[in-house]
C-alpha positions, 0 to 999 in steps of 0.5 A: 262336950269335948272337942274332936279332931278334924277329920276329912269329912268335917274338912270337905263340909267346911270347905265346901260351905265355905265356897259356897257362903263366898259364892253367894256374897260375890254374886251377889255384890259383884254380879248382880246382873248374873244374879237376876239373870239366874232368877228369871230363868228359873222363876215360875209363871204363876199358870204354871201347873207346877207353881202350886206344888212347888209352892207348897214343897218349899213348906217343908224347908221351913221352920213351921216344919222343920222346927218341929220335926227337929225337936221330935227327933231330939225327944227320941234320941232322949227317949233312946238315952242318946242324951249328948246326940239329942244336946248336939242337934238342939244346940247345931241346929237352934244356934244355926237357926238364930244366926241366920236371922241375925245375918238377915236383919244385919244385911237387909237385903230386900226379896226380888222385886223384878218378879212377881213372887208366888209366896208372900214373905214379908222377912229380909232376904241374905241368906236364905233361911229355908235353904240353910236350915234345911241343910243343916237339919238334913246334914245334923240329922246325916251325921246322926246316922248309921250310914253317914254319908248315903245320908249326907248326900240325901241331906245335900239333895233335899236342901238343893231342891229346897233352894231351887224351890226359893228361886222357882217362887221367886222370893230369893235371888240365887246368891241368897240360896248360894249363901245359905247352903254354903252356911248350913254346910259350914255350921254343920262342918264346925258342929261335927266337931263336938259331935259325942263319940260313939263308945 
């Protein structure tokens, strides 16, 4: 794939992902004080009426979810002769996915255990994988489309919500959150650079 010129937009994704990766390790080494303070506000109690839906919304950033949905958008744009577009989404979201996992294992950061979790998770916790694949799903997926940048912002919404729902169950601290959105902008940022040009 031959490479683009940086572009604005590519520069504010990078940027932008870039603080908030930043973001995320600071407070999570430095403050980790205001870490646990942001987790307890926000965790639910498990009577809580909404417990269960959220439990059940955070689902939808996974990868049992995600995954596969992924991989049917990229049978369609095949199927459509978008071959590059279905190659760029594997490779962004794929490679994004499996050095998520790498950080993880090489961080070993262990989930909260100042709450009691609604979810069992058995995985390490630096970054939060929902929160970056959701966003990296959601903003490959926004750079694919006719109106880029409604779609971004969707993208944006819906993997703001995933990690809030993280922290609401209480299987993430905020910095894991923080780090994750911030690394799915910035692959995605990178990845836009080797997006095929329209002809």
């Amino acid at each position: 794939m031959m490479k683009r010129p940086f572009t604005i937009e590519s520069l504010v994704l990078i940027a932008s992902g870039a603080v908030l990766l930043i973001g995320g390790i600071l407070l999570w080494q430095f403050y980790p004080r205001l870490d646990r303070l942001i987790l307890v506000g926000v965790a639910l109690d498990p009577s809580q009426y909404w417990a269960a839906r959220v439990a059940w919304f955070t689902a939808l950033g996974g990868f049992a979810v995600l995954g596969p949905a992924m991989l049917a958008v990229a049978g369609w744009l095949s199927w459509r002769r978008r071959f590059g577009d279905a190659l760029w989404l594997f490779l962004t979201i794929a490679s994004g996915r499996l050095l998520v996992e790498g950080v993880k294992f090489l961080m070993e950061r262990p989930r909260p255990a100042i709450i009691d979790s609604l979810e069992i998770v058995k995985t390490y916790s630096f970054p939060s994988s929902h929160s970056a694949g959701t966003m990296l799903s959601g903003m490959a997926l926004a750079l694919l489309a006719p109106r880029q940048r409604p779609a971004m912002l969707l993208a944006a919404g819906a993997a703001m919500a995933i990690g809030w729902s993280r922290m609401a169950l209480g299987v993430h601290w905020p910095s894991d959150v923080l780090a994750g959105l911030g690394f799915g902008l910035l692959w995605t940022g990178g990845a836009w650079l080797f997006l095929p040009s329209r002809v």
